[in-house]
C-alpha positions as CSV (number, residue, x, y, z in Angstrom):
1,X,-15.4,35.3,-42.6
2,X,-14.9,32.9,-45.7
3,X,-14.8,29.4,-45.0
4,X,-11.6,27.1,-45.9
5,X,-11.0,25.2,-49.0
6,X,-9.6,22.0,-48.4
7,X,-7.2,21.3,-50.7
8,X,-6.0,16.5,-50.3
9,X,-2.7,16.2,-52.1
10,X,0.2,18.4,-52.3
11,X,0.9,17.2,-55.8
12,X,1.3,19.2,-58.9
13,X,-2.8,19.6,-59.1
14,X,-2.9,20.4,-55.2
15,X,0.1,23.3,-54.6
16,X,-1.5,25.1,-58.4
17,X,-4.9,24.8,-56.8
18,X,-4.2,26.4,-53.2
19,X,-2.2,28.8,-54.7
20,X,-4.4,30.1,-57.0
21,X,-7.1,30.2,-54.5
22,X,-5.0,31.6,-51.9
23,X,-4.2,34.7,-54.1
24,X,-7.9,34.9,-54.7
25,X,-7.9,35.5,-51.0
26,X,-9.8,32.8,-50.0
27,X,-8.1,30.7,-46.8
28,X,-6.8,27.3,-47.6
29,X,-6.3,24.2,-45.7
30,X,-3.7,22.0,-47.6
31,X,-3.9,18.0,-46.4
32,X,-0.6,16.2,-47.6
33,X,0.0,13.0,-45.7
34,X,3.7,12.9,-46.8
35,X,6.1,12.2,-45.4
36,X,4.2,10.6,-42.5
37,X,2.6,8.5,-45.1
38,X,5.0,7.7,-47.9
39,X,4.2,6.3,-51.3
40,X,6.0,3.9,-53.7
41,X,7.7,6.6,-55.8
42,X,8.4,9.8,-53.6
43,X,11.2,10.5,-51.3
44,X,10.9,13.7,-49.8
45,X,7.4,15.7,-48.2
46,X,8.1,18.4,-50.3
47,X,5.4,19.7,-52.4
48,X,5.1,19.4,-56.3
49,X,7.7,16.4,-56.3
50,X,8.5,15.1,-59.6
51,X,9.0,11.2,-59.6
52,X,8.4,10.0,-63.4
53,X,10.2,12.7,-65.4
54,X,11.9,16.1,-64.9
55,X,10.7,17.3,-68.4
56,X,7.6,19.5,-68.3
57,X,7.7,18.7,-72.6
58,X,7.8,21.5,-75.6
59,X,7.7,25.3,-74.3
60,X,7.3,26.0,-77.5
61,X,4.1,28.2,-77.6
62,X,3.1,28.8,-81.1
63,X,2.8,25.3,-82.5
64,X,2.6,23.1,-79.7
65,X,-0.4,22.2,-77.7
66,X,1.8,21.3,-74.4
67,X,3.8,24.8,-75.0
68,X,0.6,27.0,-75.4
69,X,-0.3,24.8,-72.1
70,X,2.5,26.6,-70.5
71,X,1.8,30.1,-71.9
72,X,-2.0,29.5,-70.5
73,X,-0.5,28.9,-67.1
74,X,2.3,31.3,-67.4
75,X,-0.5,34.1,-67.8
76,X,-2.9,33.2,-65.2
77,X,-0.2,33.4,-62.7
78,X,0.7,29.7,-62.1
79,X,3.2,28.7,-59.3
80,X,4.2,25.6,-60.8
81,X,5.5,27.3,-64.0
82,X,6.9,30.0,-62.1
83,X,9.2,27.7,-60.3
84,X,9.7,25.5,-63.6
85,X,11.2,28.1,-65.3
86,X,12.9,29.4,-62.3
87,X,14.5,26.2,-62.2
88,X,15.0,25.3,-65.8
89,X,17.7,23.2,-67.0
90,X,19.0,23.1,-70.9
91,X,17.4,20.6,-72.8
92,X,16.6,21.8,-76.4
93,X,13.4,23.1,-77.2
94,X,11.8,21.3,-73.8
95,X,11.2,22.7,-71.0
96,X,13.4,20.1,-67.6
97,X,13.4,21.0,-64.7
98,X,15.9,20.9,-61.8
99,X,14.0,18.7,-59.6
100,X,14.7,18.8,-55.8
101,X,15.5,22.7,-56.2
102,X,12.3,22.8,-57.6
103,X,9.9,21.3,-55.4
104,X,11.5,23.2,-52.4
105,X,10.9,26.7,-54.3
106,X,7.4,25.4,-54.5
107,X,6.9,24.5,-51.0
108,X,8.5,27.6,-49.9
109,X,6.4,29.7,-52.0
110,X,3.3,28.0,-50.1
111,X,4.4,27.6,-46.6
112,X,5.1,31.1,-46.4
113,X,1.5,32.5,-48.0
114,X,-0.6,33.8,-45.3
115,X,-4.1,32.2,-46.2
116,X,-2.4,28.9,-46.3
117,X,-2.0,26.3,-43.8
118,X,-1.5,22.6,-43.5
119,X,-2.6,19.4,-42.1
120,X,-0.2,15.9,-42.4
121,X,-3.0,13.6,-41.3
122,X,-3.8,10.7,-44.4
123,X,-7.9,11.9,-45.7
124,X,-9.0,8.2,-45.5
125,X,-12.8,9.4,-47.0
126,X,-14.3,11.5,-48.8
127,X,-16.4,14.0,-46.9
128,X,-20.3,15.4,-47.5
129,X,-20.0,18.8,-46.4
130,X,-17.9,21.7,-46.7
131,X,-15.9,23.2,-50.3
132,X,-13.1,20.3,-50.7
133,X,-10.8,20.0,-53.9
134,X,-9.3,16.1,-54.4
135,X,-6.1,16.2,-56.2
136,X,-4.2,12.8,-54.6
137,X,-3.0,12.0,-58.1
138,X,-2.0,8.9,-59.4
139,X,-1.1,7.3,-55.9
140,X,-4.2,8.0,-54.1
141,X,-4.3,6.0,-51.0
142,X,-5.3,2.8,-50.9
143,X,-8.5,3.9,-48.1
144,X,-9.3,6.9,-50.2
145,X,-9.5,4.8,-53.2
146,X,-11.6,3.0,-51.9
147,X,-13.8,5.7,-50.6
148,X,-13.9,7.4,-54.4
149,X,-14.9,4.0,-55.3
150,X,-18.0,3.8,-53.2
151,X,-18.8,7.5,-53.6
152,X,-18.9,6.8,-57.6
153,X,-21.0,3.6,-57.6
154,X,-18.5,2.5,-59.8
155,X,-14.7,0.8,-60.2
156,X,-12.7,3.5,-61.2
157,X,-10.3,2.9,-64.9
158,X,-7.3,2.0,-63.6
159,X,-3.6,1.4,-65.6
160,X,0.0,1.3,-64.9
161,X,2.3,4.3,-64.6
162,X,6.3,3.6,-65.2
163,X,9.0,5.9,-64.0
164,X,12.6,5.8,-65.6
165,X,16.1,5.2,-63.9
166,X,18.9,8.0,-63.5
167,X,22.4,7.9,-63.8
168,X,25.4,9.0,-62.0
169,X,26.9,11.4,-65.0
170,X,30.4,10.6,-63.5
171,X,29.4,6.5,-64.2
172,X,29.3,7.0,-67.7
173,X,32.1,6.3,-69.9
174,X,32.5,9.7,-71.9
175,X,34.9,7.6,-74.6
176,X,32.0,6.2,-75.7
177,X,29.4,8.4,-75.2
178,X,29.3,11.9,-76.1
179,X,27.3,15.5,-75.3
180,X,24.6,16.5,-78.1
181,X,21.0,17.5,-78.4
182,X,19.1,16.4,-81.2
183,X,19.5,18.6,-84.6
184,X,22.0,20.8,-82.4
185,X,19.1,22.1,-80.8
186,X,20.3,25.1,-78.4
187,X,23.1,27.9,-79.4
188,X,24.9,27.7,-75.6
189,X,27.6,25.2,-74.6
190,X,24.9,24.4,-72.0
191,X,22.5,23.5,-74.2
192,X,24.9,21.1,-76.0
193,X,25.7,19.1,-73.0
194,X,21.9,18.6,-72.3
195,X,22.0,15.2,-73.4
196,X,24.4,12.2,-73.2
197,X,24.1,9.9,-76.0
198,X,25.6,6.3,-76.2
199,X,25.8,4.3,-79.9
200,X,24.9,0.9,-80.4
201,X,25.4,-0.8,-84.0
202,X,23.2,-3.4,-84.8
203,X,24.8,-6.3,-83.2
204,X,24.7,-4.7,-79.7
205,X,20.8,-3.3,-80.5
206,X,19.6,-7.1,-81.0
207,X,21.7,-8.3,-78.1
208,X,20.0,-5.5,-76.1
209,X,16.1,-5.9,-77.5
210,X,16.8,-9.9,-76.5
211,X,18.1,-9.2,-73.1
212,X,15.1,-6.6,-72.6
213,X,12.4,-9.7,-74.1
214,X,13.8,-12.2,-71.8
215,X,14.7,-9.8,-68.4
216,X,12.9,-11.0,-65.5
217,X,9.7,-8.3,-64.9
218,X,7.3,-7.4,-62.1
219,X,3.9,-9.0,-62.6
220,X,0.8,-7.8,-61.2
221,X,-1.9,-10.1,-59.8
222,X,-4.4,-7.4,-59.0
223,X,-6.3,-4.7,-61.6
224,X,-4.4,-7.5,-64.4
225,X,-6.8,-6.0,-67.2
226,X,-5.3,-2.5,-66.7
227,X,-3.6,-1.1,-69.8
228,X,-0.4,1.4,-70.0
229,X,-0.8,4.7,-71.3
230,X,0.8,5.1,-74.4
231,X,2.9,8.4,-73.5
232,X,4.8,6.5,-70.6
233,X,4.9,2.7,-71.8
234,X,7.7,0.6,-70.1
235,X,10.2,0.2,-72.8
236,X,10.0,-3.5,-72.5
237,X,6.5,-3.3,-74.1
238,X,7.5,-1.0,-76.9
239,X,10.2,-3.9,-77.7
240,X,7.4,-6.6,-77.2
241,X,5.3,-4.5,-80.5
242,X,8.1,-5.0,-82.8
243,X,11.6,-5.7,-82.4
244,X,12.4,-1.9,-84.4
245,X,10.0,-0.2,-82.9
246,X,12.4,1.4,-80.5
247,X,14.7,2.3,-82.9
248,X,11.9,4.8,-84.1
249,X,10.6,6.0,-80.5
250,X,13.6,6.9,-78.0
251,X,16.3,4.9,-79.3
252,X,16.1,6.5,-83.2
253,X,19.6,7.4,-84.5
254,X,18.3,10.9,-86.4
255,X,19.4,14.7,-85.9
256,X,23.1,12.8,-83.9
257,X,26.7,12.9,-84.9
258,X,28.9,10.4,-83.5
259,X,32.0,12.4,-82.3
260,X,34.1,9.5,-81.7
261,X,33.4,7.9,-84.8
262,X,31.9,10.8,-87.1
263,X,31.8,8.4,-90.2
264,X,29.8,5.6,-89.0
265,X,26.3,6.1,-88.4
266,X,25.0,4.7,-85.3
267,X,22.1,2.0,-85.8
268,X,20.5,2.9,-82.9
269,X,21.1,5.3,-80.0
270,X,20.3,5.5,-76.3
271,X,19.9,9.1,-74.7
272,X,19.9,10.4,-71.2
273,X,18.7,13.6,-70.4
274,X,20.7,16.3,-67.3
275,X,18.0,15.5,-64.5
276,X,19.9,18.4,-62.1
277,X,21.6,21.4,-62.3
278,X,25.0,20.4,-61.5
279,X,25.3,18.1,-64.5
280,X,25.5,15.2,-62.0
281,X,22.3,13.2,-62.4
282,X,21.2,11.9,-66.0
283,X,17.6,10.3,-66.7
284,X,17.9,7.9,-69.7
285,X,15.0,9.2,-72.1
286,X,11.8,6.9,-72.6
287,X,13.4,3.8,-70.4
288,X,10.6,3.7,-68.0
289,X,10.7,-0.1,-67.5
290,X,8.7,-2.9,-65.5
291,X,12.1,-4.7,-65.2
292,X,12.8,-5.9,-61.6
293,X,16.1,-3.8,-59.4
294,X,18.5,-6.5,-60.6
295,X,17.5,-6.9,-64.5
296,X,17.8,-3.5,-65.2
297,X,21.4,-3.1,-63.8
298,X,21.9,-6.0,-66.3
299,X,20.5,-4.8,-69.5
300,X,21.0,-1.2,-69.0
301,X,25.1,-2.0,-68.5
302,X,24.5,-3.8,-72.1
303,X,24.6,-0.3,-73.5
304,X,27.7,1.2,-75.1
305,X,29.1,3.7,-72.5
306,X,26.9,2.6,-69.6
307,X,28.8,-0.3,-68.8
308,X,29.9,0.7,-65.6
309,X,27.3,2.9,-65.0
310,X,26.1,3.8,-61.5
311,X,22.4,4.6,-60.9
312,X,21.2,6.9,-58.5
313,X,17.8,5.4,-59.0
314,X,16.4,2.7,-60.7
315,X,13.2,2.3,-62.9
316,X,9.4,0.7,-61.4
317,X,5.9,1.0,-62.1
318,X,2.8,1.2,-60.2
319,X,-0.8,1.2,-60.4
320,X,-2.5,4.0,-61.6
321,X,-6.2,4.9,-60.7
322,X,-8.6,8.0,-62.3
323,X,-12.2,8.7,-62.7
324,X,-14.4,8.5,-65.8
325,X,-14.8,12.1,-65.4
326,X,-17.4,12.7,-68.4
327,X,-19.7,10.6,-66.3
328,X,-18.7,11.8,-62.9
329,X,-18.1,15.6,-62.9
330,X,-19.6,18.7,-64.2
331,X,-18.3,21.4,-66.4
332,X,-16.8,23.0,-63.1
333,X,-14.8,19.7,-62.0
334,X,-17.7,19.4,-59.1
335,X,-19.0,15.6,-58.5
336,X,-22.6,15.8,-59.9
337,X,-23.5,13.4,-57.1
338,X,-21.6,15.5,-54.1
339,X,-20.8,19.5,-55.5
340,X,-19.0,19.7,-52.2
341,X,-16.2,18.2,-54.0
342,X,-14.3,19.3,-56.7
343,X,-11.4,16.7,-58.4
344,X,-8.3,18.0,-60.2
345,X,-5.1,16.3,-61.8
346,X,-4.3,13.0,-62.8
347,X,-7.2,11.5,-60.7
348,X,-9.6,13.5,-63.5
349,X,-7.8,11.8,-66.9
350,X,-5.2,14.4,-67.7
351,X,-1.9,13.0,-68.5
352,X,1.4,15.0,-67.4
353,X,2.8,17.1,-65.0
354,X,1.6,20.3,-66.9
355,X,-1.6,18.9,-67.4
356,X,-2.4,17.8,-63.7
357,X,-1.1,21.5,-62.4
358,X,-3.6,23.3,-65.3
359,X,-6.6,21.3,-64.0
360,X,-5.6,22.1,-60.4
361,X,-5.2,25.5,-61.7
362,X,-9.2,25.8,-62.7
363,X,-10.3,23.7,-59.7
364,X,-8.9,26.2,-57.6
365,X,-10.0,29.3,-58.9
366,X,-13.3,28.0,-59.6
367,X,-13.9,26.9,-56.2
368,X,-12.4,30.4,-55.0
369,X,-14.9,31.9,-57.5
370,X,-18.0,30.0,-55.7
371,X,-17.1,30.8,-51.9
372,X,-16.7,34.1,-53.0
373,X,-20.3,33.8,-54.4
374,X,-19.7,33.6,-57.9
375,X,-19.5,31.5,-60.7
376,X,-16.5,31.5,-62.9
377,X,-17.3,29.6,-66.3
378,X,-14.7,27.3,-67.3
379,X,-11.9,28.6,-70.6
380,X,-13.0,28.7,-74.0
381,X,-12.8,24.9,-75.7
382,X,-10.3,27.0,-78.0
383,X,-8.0,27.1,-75.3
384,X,-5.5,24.8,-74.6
385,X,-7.3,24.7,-70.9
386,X,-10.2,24.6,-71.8
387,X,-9.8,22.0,-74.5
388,X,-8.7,19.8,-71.6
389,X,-11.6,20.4,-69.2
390,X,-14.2,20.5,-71.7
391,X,-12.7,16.8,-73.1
392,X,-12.6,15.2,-69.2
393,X,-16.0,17.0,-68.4
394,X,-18.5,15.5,-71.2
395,X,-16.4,15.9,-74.6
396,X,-14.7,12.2,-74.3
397,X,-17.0,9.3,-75.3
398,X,-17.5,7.9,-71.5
399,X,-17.4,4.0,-72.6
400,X,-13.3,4.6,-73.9
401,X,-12.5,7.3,-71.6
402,X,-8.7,7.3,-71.1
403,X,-6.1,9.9,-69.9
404,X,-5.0,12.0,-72.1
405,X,-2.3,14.6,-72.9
406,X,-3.2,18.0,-74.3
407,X,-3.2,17.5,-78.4
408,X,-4.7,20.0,-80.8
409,X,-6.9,16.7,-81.7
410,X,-9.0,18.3,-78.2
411,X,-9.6,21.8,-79.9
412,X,-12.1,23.0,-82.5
413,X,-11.0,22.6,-85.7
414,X,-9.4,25.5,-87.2
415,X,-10.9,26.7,-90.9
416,X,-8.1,25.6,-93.3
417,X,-9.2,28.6,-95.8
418,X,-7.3,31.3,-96.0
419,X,-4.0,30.1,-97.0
420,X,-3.5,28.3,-93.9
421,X,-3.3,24.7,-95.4
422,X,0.7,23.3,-93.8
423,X,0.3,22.0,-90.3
424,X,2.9,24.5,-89.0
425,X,0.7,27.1,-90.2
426,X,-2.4,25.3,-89.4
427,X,-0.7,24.7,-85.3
428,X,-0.1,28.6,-85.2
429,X,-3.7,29.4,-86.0
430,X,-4.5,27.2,-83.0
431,X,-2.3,29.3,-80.8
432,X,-3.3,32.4,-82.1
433,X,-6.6,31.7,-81.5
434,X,-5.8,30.6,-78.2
435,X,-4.1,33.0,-76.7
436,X,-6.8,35.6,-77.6
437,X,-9.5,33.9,-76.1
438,X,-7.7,32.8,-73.0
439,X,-6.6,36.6,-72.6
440,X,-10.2,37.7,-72.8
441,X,-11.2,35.1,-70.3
442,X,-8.9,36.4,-67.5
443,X,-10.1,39.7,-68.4
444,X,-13.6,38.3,-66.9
C-alpha cells in the first residue's frame, strides 16, 4: 500500500500539489486549518481562495513569460487553470477570474477525488518523518513559522504583501466614469465593460497624490527592515518615489477615450477591474494601499466618479514570510537538511498566484514520482517551469534572494542570429522553445 502525502495549506501551491499527486494515484492527506483557524485576509475555508487579486495576468502564450506559465500548466493537467478558465471573466488580454465561483469549483474538484482526504487541525511543526509537502503561503502560521525558523537555522526574508479594495459597481457614478479596456482590447460588448475608468485632470491628481502623502497609514513595529515587493507595492509608496510616478504605473492616461468628454484628454486615470461575474464587484487596479479602514474611504472618494462609492472591501497589508530557497532546498524542492519535506508556493520565492500553483504543481508530482520509487527530474531551465525552479533552487545569488515573478530574464538566452533581433520576435523564440521542451518532458 502507498503511504500518504501530506499536503499543509490548501492555498493555490497546496490544492495544484494534491491534485496532481492524487491523479498520479498516490493517496493524499490535505491539512488546511481554515476556517477553524482564520487569517488576516481570507473569508471563506474554501480552497484556492484569492485574497490580493482576481487577475491570474497575460494568457498570452507566445510572448509572455506569465502566459507560457499558463500554457505549461494548462498541458500538464493543472486544476487551478482548469477552474481559472472555467471561471474566466473579460478583461482584455488577462486572464481574471470569478473569484468565489472559483474557489468552490476547486474545492469541489478535490473533495470529491477518491485518493484525497482532509484534516482541519493547525500543523504547528514541522515533522521528521514521513513524505510531507509545505505550501502555507504567505500567511503561514505564526507557530509554523516559527518552527521553519528553527528547522532552517536561520530568520527567514520576510516583506509586506498589500491587497487592493473592491467596489460596489452600482456605487459608482457612471456620469463620470465610463466602460473601456485599454487600446479597445477585446471585440465583445463584454469585453468592453471589463473595466471602469474614472478621469482626473490635474488639479484633482495633485489633490489626490497630497491626500494619499498625508493619509494616516498602518505602521509596523515588528520585521520594520522588511521591504515590499515591487509587483504589489501599496500605492502610497509608488506616490512617495515621485509625485508622477503613478501617472505612469496604474493611473497612466494611454490607450483611453473619455466618452463623456471625448476632446479633453484626461491627465491621469484611475481603473477598476470586474472582480465577479455579475458585473457587481469592481477591484480598483494597482491601489493595494497600507492606508488605515477610514483614510482610504477618504481618499479613494477624492476620485472623480467614486465619490459616493461603496466598498465591499477595503485595502490592508500584512507580513509576508519565504525561505532563501537557493540555500535551503534542492533541485527537487526537498529541504537538504530534512528530504522528508518538500516546500512549494509563495513560502519558496515565487511571486503570484500562477507562480505559487506551478511550483505546487512540480512539488507534487515530484513527491508522487519518489513514493512511487522514482525520480522525476525537474523541467528544462528553458521552460517557463523550470526557469522558476531552477532560479529558487541554486540559480538566484542567495545573499539578494527575493521573490520573483516569472520573466524571460529567468531563461537561457535565446541566440539573436537568425533574423530574430525585435523583442516580439525574440519573446516567441522563447516560447517556441518552451513549449517543445516542456512537451518532451511530460512525454518522460
Amino acid at each position: 500500500m502507498t503511504e500518504t502525502l501530506h499536503i499543509v495549506g490548501g492555498g493555490m501551491a497546496g490544492s495544484e500539489a494534491a491534485w496532481q499527486a492524487a491523479q498520479m494515484g498516490v493517496p493524499v492527506m490535505l491539512h488546511e486549518m481554515r476556517p477553524r483557524v482564520g487569517t488576516f485576509a481570507h473569508r471563506t475555508g474554501n480552497f484556492a481562495e484569492m485574497v490580493c487579486s482576481n487577475s491570474f495576468r497575460s494568457d498570452d502564450d507566445e510572448r509572455n513569460a506569465v502566459g507560457l506559465l499558463h500554457w505549461e500548466m494548462r498541458a500538464a493537467g493543472g486544476l487551478i487553470m482548469e477552474m481559472a478558465t472555467a471561471h474566466q471573466l473579460p478583461a482584455g488580454g488577462a486572464l481574471a477570474v470569478d473569484r468565489e465561483p472559483f474557489a468552490e469549483g476547486v474545492t469541489a474538484r478535490l473533495r470529491s477525488h477518491p485518493l484525497i482526504s482532509f484534516s482541519e487541525e493547525e500543523v504547528a511543526e514541522l515533522p521528521s518523518d514521513g513524505h510531507w509537502i509545505v505550501a502555507t503561503g504567505p500567511l503561514t502560521s505564526l507557530k509554523l513559522a516559527e518552527s521553519i525558523r528553527a528547522v532552517t537555522g536561520a530568520e527567514s526574508l520576510a516583506f509586506f504583501d498589500a491587497i487592493a479594495p473592491i467596489v460596489y459597481a452600482e456605487s459608482v457614478d457612471m456620469s463620470v466614469a465610463w466602460m473601456q479596456s485599454r487600446y479597445d482590447k477585446g471585440e465583445t460588448v463584454e469585453e468592453q465593460t471589463a473595466y471602469m475608468n474614472c478621469p482626473m485632470d490635474k488639479a484633482q491628481y495633485e489633490a489626490f497624490i497630497d491626500a494619499l502623502l498625508a493619509a494616516d497609514k498602518t505602521q509596523f513595529h515588528e520585521g520594520e527592515t522588511a521591504g515590499y515587493f515591487d509587483g504589489c507595492l501599496p500605492i502610497e509608496v509608488m506616490a512617495e518615489r515621485g509625485r508622477e510616478t503613478l501617472r505612469f504605473g496604474p493611473m497612466k492616461p494611454v490607450g483611453l477615450t473619455n466618452p463623456h468628454r471625448p476632446e479633453v484628454k484626461p491627465y491621469a486615470v484611475v481603473q477598476l477591474r470586474r472582480d465577479n461575474k455579475l458585473g457587481t464587484l469592481y477591484n480598483i487596479v494597482g491601489f493595494q494601499t497600507k492606508m488605515k479602514y477610514g483614510a482610504q474611504t477618504d481618499v479613494f472618494r477624492m476620485i472623480p466618479g467614486l465619490e459616493n462609492a461603496s466598498f465591499a472591501r477595503l485595502g490592508g497589508i500584512h507580513r509576508n514570510t519565504f525561505l532563501n530557497s537557493p540555500t535551503l532546498l534542492d533541485s527537487q524542492m526537498r529541504m537538504k537538511s530534512r528530504p522528508c519535506l518538500r516546500f512549494a508556493g509563495q513560502v519558496t520565492g515565487v511571486e503570484g498566484y500562477v507562480e505559487s500553483a506551478a511550483m505546487g504543481l512540480l512539488a507534487g508530482r515530484m513527491a508522487a514520482a519518489e513514493m512511487l520509487g522514482r525520480e522525476l527530474p525537474p523541467p528544462p531551465p528553458e521552460t517557463a517551469m523550470g526557469a522558476l525552479v531552477t532560479h529558487i533552487t541554486g540559480g538566484a545569488e542567495a545573499k539578494t534572494f527575493q521573490p520573483m515573478n516569472v520573466n524571460f530574464g529567468l531563461f537561457p538566452p535565446i541566440d539573436a542570429r537568425g533574423g530574430r533581433k525585435g523583442r516580439k520576435d525574440r519573446y516567441k523564440a522563447y516560447t517556441d522553445r518552451a513549449k517543445a521542451a516542456f512537451t518532451q518532458w511530460l512525454a518522460t
